[in-house]
C-alpha positions, -999 to 999 in steps of 0.1 A, spaced: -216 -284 549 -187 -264 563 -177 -247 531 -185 -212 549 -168 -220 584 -133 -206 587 -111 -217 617 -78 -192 630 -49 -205 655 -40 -180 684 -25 -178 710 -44 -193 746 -28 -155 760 -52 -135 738 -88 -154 746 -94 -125 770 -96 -109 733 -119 -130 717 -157 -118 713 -173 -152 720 -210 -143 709 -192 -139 671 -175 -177 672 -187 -211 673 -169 -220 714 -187 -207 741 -161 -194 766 -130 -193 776 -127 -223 796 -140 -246 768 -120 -237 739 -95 -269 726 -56 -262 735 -27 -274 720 -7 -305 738 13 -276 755 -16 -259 764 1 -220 746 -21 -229 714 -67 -227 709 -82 -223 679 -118 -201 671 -144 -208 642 -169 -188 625 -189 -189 597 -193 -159 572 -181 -128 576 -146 -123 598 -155 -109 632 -142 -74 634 -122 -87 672 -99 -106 650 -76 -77 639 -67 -65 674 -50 -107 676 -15 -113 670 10 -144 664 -23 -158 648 -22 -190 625 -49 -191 593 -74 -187 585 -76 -223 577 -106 -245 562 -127 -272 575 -103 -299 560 -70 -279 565 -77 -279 605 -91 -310 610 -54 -319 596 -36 -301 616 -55 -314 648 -43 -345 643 -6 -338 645 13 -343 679 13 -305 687 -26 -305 694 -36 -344 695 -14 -361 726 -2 -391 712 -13 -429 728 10 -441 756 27 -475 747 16 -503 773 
């Protein structure tokens, strides 16, 4: 189902970078952040938008399954507050 969808880690900085009629978010105030809010992530499916050269300090490209794994670590999933 996702086998074509690829998913890159950047930094929040360079969204004013990010051509968002090419990627799966909408804008830049919906993208997901990381806990620390320095971390979002873009999908696409297919062919890599050309925008994605001019990024730096970029993470990936990852797979479906590699970033749902790494969304659930502690840098990007806040963990539960003990009672």
């Amino acid at each position: 189902m996702y086998e074509n969808r690829k998913y890159l880690i950047l930094p929040v900085s360079q969204l004013d970078i990010v051509d968002f009629t090419k990627v799966g978010e909408t804008s830049i105030e919906t993208v997901r952040k990381s806990v620390d809010k320095t971390k979002t992530f873009i999908k696409w499916e297919g062919r890599k938008p050309n925008f994605i050269s001019q990024l730096t300090n970029t993470e990936g490209p990852y797979t479906h399954e590699e970033i749902l794994s790494i969304l659930t670590t502690e840098e990007w999933t806040q963990p539960m507050e003990e009672l």
